[in-house]
C-alpha positions in Angstrom: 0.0 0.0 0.0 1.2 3.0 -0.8 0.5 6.7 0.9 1.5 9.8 -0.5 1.8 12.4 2.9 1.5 15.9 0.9 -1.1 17.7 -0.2 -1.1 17.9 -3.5 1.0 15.2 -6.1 2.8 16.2 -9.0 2.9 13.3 -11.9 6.6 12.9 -13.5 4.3 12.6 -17.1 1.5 15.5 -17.5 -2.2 14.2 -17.7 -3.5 14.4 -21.5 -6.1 17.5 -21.7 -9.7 16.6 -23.5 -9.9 17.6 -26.5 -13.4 18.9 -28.0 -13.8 15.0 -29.9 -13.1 13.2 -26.1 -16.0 15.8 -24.5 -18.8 15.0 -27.3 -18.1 11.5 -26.7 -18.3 11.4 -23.4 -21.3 13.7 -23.4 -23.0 11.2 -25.8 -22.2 7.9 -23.7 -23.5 10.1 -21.0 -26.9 11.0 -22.6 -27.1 7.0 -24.2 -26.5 5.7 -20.8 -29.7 7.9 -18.9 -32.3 7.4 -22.5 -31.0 3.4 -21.7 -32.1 3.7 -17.7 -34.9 6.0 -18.1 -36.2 2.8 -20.8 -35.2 0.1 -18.3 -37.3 2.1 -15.8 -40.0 2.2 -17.7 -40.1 -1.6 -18.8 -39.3 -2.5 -15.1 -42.4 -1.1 -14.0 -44.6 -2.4 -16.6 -43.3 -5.8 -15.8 -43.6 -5.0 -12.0 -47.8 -3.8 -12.8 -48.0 -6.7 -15.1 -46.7 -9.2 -11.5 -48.7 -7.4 -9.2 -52.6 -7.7 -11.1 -51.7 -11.8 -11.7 -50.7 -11.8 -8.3 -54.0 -9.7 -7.5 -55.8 -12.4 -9.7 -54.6 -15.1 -7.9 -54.9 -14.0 -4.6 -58.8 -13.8 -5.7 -58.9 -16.8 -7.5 -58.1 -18.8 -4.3 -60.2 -16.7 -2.1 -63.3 -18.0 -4.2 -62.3 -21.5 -4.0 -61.8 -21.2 -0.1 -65.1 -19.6 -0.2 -66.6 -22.7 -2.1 -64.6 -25.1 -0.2 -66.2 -23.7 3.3 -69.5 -24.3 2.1 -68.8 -27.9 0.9 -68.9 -27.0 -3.3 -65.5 -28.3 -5.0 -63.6 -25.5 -6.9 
């Protein structure tokens, strides 16, 4: 492990400035990468509403059985 004790560190090689190419790439990844999430979002949900009303259907489904069943009818 290595710990560098002052407060600011000077590199023996200069760091390469971005050029104007390097910033509209970046800036494109970054706009890609949020339309990409923002879609992901959007299809996680529909699959999460999609979950929820089978699970709501279900849910009801063995409610009327359990219903019937008290009452001596077979589902």
């Amino acid at each position: 492990m290595t710990t560098i004790s002052t407060h600011h560190f000077v590199a023996s090689v200069p760091a390469p400035r971005a050029t104007l190419l390097d910033r509209v790439l970046l800036r494109a990844a970054s706009t890609l990468d949020s339309f990409v999430a923002g879609r992901l979002a959007r299809r996680g949900d529909m699959v999460q509403r999609r979950a929820l009303t089978t699970q709501a259907a279900a849910v009801g489904a063995r409610r009327d059985a359990e219903a019937r069943g008290a009452i001596g009818i077979l589902p």
